[in-house]
N, C-alpha and C positions, 0 to 999 in steps of 0.2 A: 504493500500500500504506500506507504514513503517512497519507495521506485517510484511507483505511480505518479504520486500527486507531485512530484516533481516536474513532468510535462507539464507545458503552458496550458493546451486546451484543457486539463481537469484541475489544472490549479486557478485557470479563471472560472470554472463552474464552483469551485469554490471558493473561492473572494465573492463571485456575484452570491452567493447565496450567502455571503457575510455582510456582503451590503443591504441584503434585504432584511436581514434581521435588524440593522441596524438602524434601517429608512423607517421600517413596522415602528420600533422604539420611539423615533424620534413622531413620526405621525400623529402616534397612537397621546403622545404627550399633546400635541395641538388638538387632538379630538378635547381632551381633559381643557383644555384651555377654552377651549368653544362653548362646552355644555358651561364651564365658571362662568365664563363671560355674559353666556346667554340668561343664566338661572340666577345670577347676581349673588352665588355662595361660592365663598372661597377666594383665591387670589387669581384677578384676573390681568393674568404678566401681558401675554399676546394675545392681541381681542384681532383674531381673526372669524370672523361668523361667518359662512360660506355655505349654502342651503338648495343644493342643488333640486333637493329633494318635492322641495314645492314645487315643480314644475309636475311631478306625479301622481297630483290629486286628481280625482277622477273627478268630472263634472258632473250634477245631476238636475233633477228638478224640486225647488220648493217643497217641504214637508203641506199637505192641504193645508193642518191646523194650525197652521202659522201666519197669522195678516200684521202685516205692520202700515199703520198710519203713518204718515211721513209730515212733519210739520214742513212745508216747503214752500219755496214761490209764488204758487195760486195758494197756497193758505192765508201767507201775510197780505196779499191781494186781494183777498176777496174776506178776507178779518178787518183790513182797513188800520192796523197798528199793531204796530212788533216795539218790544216783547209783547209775547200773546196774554191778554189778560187773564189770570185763573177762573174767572167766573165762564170763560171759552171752554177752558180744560171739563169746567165742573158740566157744562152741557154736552160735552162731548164724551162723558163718561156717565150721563145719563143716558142718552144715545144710544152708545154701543151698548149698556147692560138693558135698551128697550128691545135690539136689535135682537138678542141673545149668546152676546159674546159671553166666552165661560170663566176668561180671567182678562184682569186688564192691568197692563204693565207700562211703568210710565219712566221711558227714558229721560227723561227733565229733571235738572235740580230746582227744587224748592226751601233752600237753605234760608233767605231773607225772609222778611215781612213787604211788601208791597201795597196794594190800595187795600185798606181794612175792610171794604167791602166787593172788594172782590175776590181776595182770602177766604174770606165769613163762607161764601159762595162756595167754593170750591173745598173749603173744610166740612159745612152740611152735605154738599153729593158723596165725601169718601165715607161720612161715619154711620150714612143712611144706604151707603152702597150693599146691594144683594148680592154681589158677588165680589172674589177678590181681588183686588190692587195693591198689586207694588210697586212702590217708590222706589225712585235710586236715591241713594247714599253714598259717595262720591269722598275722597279726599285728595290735599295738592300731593300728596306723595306717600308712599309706602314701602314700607321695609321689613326684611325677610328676619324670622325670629321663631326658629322650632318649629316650623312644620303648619307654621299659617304666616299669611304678613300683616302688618302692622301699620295702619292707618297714621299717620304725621302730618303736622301743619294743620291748617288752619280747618274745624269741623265744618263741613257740609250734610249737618243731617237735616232732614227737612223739619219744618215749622213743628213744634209740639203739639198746633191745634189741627195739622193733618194727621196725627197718627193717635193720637192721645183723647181722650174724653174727661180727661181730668179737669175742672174747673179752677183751678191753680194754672196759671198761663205763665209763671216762673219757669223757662227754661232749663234753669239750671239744677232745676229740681227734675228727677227720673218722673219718668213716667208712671202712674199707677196704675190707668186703665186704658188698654190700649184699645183702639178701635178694631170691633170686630173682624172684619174684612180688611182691616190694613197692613202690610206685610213691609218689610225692611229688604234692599236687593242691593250689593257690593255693584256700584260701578269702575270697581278700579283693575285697570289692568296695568301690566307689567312687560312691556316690550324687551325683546331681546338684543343684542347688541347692537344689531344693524336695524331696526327700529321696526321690526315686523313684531306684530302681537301674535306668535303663536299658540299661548296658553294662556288660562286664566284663572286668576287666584281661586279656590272654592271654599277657603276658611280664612276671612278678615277682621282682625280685632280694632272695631270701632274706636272712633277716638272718645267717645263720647261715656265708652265702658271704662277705659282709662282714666276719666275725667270724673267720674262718678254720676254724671249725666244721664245715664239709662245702666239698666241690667241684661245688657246684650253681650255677653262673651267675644260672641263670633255670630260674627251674619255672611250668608254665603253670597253669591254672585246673583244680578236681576236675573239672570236666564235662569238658576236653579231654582231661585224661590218662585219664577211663573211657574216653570214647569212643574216644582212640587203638587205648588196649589191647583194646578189645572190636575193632575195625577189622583191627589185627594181629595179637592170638590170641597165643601163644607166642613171638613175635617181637617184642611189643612194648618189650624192653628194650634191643633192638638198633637197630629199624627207622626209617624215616622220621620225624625231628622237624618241629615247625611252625617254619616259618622266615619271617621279615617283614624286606620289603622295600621301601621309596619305599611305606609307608601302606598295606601290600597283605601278609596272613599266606596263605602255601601250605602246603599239609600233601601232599610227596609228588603223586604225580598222583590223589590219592583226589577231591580240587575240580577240576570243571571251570573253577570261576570263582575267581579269590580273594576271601579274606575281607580284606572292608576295614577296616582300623584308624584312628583315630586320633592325633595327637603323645603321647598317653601311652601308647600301644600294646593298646589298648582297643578290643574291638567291640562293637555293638548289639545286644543280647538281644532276640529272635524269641519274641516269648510265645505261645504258645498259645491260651491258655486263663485263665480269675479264677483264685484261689488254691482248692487245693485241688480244680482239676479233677483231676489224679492221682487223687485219691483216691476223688471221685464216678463217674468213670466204671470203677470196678473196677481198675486199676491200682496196688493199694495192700493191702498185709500188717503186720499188726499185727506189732510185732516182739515182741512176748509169743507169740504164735503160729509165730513164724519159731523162737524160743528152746526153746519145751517140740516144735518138728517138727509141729504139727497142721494145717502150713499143709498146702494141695495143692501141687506138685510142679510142676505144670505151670502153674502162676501164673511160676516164675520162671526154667522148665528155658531153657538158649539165651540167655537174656537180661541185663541188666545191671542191677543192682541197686542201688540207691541207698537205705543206711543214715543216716537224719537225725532230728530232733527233729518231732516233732508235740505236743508235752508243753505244758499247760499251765504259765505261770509263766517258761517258758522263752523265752527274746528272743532266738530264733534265728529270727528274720524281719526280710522286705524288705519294702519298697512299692513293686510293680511297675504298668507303666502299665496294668494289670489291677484293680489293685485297687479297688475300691469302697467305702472303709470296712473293710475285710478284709486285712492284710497277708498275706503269702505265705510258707511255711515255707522257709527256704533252701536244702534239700535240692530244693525242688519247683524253686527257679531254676536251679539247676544239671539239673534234669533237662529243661527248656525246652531250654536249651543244647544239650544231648545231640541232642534231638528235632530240632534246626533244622541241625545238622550231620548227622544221621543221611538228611535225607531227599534223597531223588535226582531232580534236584540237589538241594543243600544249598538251602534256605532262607533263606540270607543277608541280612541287609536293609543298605540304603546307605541313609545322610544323602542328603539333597537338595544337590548342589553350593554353593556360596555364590554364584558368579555367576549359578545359574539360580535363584536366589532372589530376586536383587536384580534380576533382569533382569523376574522376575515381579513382585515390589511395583511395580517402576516403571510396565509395560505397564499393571496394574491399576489403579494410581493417576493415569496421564494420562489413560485409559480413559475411567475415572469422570467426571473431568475436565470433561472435553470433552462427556462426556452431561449430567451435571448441570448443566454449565452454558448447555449449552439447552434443557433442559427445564423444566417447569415443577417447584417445589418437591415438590410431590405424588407427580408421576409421577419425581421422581430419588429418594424416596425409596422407592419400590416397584421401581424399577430394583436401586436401592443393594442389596435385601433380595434381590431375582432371582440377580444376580449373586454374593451371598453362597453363595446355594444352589446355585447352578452351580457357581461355582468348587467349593464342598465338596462336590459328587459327583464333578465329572470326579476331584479330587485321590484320591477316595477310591477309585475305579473303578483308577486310575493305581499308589497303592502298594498296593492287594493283587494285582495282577498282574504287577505290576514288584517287589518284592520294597522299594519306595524308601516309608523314611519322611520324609514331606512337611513343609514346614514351614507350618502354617496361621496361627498367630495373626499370624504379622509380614503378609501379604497379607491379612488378614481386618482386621488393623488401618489397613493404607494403603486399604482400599476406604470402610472405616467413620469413617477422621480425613478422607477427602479428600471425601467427601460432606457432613459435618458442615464443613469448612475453606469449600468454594467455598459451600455453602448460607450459611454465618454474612458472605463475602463478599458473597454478594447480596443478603442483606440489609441492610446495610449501605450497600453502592452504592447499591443499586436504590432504597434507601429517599431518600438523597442524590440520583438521579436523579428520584425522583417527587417531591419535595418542588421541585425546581426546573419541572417540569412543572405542578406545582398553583399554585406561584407565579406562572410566566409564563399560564396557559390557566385556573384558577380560576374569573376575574372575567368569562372569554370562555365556558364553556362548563359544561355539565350534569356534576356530580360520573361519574356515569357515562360519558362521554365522556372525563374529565380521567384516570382510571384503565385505558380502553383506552390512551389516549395513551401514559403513563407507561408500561406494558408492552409498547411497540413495539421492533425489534430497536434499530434508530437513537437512540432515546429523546431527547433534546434536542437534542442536534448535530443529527441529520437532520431531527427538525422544522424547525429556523432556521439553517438552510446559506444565507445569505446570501440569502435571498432567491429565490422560482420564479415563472414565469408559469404560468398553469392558466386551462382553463374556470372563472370560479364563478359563483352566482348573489349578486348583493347586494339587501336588503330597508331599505329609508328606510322608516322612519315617525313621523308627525309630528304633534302636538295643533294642530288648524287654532283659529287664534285667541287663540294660547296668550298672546303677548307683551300684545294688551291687555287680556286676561285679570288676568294677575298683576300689572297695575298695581293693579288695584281691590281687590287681596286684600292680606291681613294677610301678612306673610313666612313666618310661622310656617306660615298656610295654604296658602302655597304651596311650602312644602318637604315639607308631608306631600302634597298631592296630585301631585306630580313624583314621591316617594317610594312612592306606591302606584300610580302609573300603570307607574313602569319596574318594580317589582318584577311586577304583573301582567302586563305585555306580554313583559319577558323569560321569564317563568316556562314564558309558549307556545312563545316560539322555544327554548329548552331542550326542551321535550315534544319539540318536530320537530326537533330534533338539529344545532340552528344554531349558530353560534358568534356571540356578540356583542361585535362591532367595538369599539364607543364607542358614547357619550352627547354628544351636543351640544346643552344646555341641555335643552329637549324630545325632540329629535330619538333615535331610534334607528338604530342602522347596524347591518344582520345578513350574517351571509354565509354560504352552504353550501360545503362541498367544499374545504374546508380548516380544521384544517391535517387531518384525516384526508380519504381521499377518500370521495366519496357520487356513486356512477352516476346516481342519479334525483334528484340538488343541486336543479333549477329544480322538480319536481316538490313536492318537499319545503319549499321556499320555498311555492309558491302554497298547498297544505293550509294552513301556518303563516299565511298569512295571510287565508285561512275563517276560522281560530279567533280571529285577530286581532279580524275585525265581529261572528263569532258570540257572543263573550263577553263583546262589549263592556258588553250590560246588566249582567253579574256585578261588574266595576268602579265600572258608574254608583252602580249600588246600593250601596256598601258607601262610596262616597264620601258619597252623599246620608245614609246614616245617621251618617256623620262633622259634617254639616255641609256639607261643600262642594261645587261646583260638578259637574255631571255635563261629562263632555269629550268632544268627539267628534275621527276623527284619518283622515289619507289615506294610503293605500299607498303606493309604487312599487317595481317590481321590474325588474330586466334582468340579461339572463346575457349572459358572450362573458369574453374573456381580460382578468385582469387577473394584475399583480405585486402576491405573497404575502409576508409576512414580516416579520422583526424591524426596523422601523425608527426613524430617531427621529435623535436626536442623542446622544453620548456619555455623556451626565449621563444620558439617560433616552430607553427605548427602548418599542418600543410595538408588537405584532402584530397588525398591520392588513394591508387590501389598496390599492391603488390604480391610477388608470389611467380611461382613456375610460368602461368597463363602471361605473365606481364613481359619476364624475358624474355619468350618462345616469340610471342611478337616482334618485341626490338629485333629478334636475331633472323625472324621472316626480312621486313624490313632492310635489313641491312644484304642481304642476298635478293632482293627484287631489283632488278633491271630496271629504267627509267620510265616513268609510265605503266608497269607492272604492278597486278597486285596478287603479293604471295596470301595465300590463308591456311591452316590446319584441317584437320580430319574433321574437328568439333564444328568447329563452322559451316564444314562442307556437309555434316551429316544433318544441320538445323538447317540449312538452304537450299539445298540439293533439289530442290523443286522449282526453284527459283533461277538457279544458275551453272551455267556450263562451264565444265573447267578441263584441263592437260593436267595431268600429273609431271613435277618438274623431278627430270631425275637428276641421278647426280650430286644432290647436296644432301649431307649425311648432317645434321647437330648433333656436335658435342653430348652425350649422354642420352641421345633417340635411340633408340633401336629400329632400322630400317626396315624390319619385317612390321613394327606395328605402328611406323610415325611415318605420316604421305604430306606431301607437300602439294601445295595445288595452284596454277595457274589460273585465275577466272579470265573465262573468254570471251562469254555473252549471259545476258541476265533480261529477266522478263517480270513484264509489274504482275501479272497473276501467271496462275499454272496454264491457260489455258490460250494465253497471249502469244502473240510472234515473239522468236528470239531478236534481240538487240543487241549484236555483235559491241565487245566491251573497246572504247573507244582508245585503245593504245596507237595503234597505226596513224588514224587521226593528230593524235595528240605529236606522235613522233614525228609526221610530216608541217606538220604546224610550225615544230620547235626549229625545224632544217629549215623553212622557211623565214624566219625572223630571226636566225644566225646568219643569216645572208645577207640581212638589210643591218645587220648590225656593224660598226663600224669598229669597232675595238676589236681588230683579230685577234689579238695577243693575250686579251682576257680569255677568251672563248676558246681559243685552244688548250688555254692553261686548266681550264674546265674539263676538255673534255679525254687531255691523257693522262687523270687522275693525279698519282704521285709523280709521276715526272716532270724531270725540269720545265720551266718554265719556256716556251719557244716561240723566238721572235721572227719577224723580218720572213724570210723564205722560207724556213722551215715550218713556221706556224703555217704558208699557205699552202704546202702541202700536205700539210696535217690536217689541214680542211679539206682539201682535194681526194684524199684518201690515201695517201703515200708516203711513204715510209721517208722525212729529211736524210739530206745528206750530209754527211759525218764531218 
């Protein structure tokens, strides 16, 4: 395993899956910062709120038993003066309970005193009212304290003599008798960071309990207390309270399931609907028309009634995860409310737990992990966008059938940092990984070869793992004549035509996908099948050296327009086992092959004739379908045995088995070279070329040594 995780490809799958662990942690800590920031407990360091999740409320229609009068526009219009007088309210609440409405809820503070007779008015319709009414009770501010919040600033309960029959009109004295039908309803909400009202308090302690002003603990929200009283009817001031326990509110056996709260005693508002669906889908009574009776009757007969502002100028709105640019009238969130308690079952929605949140960032983000970091860039990032889109449908399939709002952005965030994390890591590596691939393979082999290598899982370490034995083929080749050659030339001229010969001949073994050994003075060393492997190695060698004789005029030529000398040079090839790999000495290391297979080459090589390519038995027995060959007699190496070691001449070679033969282009290549020795003007070199070790011969001897004849002494 330690071998192992040594390789780059598994040592990046695990770093990426260290980076995920470590993205999950850090996320999983901005989830923690989100819900502080949003729930107003605890330390809120990074107030990021990010809520993608509202986008996957499902839209619906109106609950029936839900009407809300709208104080609006044609109301103050056709009342003739705003504020609305209360003796308006007291007619419009005889109205609807003539109508048959079954509770009436009154989004409006009535905290002040105003005209005494229009007060008077409107305090006889609540305390002679048949059915029941609540008022909201309202404060500037509120704060979180064990499990309900805490009303602060300045008291907003309404007038004593709407809720009170007591004839003691001292204020500050509690209440003794409260009006039959008159109910107390929290209008205080609590937005979360980013200013959306997605919950609302359902245990608030009055200020006015604090103050010794009434004997009210805790009064719940106006949409709970309608809905009680619409629930219990006439019993409502006796019957069943909501009660919370260990983060969980019951109301009675009316829930089959409880509604879950949070440390400040708050639960999640179940929207329906944008703002102002109330009012679009017919649900909705002008209260100018509720006040002069024009409305119809059966708009509100049975049902609960919700009295609130739709008036322009008037800042009684929310921002709920509904809205689009359009805040929501407050009377409409409290009738959501209503609507999500009303329905059977209730509608409830639950937060996503905190551990199956962090249990999903994690999963998601080792996930990724582990994908991107073997796939290819491209394909992790079409993965990365897959999976976005999966995860946000199953989520979304998940809470509107489960009633559970999800948390998306912190999992949408570990998929999208941990693809962007291990992608910036591979780059990085990968690029340090190629970069030492292009160093050591470069000078050996074709840019395109050097960039397969680099993206191999292994990448460096399994390339040069000390060293392997393998089949390979090796290719010698050698300028015949070279040494007393460059005696007769100028230095300069013999570094550019060594210089255009290896850059020519490598440039073919490149084409055919060879790796180049070394340079020994003239000499070339090539070798197929490693370090990637190549099945048809010997195959690929002998092509390579076709184009070797066949191109050789392309060379002469471009020499002779230089000036110098035309070259002519001999093959040798043999395949069979050698050892591969990083060798050298500590200062300096060197990716070669060696072994018997490597000699037998050089020593082919150095007996091929000009233009010649000698090969082995191994070769000829992987080719032999491919290519026609003479057996060359006569030449014994040192330590062969002649009955089992054959030498072979390639003659002609064919691209499939079933193709014409292609006679191998030595004749060619040798009348090429006699032809651009004849345009060449330097005798003296060229003869010194071509009778090997012997003296150097000038003047007349050298033209008869080109003529074919023997100088004279």
């Amino acid at each position: 395993m330690g071998r192992y995780i040594r390789y780059w490809y598994t040592y990046r799958t695990a770093v990426a899956v260290v980076i995920a662990v470590v993205l999950s942690g850090v996320i999983y800590a901005l989830y923690t910062q989100q819900v502080a920031c949003d729930t107003h407990i605890g330390s809120c360091v990074i107030n990021i709120s990010v809520h993608p999740e509202d986008r996957l409320i499902a839209q619906s229609n109106p609950d029936p038993n839900v009407v809300i009068v709208g104080v609006d526009d044609a109301s103050v219009s056709k009342i003739g003066v705003y504020p609305v007088p209360r003796d308006r309210y007291a007619q419009a609440l005889r109205n609807l309970q003539a109508a048959g409405a079954a509770v009436v809820a009154f989004d409006v503070g009535f905290p002040d005193p105003r005209e005494t007779k229009t007060d008077d008015e409107f305090a006889k319709a609540l305390a002679t009212s048949t059915i029941p009414v609540v008022l909201s009770y309202g404060a500037d501010n509120t704060k979180p304290a064990g499990g309900k919040m805490v009303q602060t600033g300045i008291d907003q309960i309404p007038l004593k003599k709407f809720r009170c029959t007591d004839t003691n009109p001292d204020p500050n004295v509690a209440c003794k008798n409260t009006a039959p039908n008159v109910a107390l309803g929290s209008t205080d909400v609590v937005a979360d960071s980013d200013g959306v009202v997605r919950r609302i308090p359902m245990f608030v302690e009055p200020t006015c309990f604090s103050d010794g002003r009434c004997d009210l603990p805790i009064i719940n929200p106006l949409s709970f207390a309608t809905y009680r009283a619409f629930v219990l009817g006439k019993d409502f001031q006796t019957g069943a309270a909501l009660q919370e326990s260990g983060r969980s509110a019951t109301f009675g056996t009316a829930w089959g399931e409880p509604l879950q709260v949070d440390d400040t005693g708050s639960a999640l508002i179940n929207y329906f609907g944008p703002p102002r669906n109330y009012r679009d889908h017919g649900h909705y009574v002008s209260f100018g028309d509720v006040w002069d009776g024009s409305f119809s009757h059966d708009t509100v007969n049975g049902k609960i009634v919700l009295i609130g502002y739709y008036l322009t100028g008037v800042h009684d709105e929310v921002l709920s995860p509904t809205s689009v640019g359009t805040q929501m009238p407050g009377v409409e969130m409290h009738a959501n409310v209503i609507q999500m308690m009303l329905g059977v079952p209730p509608r409830f929605l639950v937060h996503e737990p905190p551990l199956i949140v962090f249990l999903t960032i994690l999963f998601l983000a080792v996930l990724m992990a582990v994908a991107v970091s073997r796939l290819r860039v491209s394909w992790g990032l079409i993965g990365t966008g897959a999976a976005l889109v999966l995860f946000t449908v199953a989520i979304a399939i998940l809470a509107n059938n489960a009633g559970l709002v999800p948390d998306l952005f912190h999992p949408w965030l570990a998929i999208a940092l941990t693809y962007s994390g291990v992608t910036a890591y591979r780059f990085l590596y990968e690029d340090r990984e190629k970069r030492k691939v292009t160093r050591i393979f470069g000078q050996y082999l074709k840019p395109e070869i050097v960039a397969q290598l680099a993206g191999t899982r292994g990448g460096v370490d399994d390339i040069l793992r000390g060293g392997e034995r393998r089949d390979m083929t090796l290719l010698f080749v050698d300028i015949r004549g070279f040494t007393s050659m460059s005696e007769a030339m100028a230095p300069s001229d013999v570094t550019e035509l060594v210089q255009m010969y290896l850059d020519h001949l490598s440039g073919i073994i490149f084409t055919w996908d060879g790796t180049v050994d070394k340079y020994v003075g003239d000499e070339i060393v090539a070798f197929w099948n490693a370090p990637r492997r190549q099945e048809n190695h010997a195959l690929l060698a002998l092509r390579c050296a076709y184009d070797l004789v066949n191109r050789a005029p392309e060379l002469e030529q471009r020499l002779l327009a230089k000036g110098l000398p035309p070259i002519r040079w001999g093959i040798g090839i043999n395949t069979g086992p050698a050892v591969v790999g990083n060798m050298g000495s500590r200062s300096r290391l060197q990716y070669t092959a060696l072994g018997d297979t490597v000699n037998t080459a050089a020593r082919f090589c150095a007996h091929a004739p000009a233009f010649h390519v000698l090969i082995g038995q191994m070769t000829y027995d992987l080719c032999k379908d491919y290519i026609a060959v003479d057996l060359v007699p006569g030449v014994q190496l040192k330590g062969k045995s002649a009955e089992t070691f054959s030498i072979y001449q390639v003659t002609a070679i064919r691209e499939t088995t079933s193709s014409p033969w292609v006679a191998f282009p030595t004749e060619m290549a040798t009348q090429s070279h006699h032809a651009f020795t004849q345009q060449y003007t330097g005798q003296t070199i060229i003869t010194a070329a071509e009778s090997g070790p012997r003296e150097i011969l000038v003047g007349e001897a050298a033209e008869q040594a080109l003529a074919g004849s023997e100088p004279v002494a």
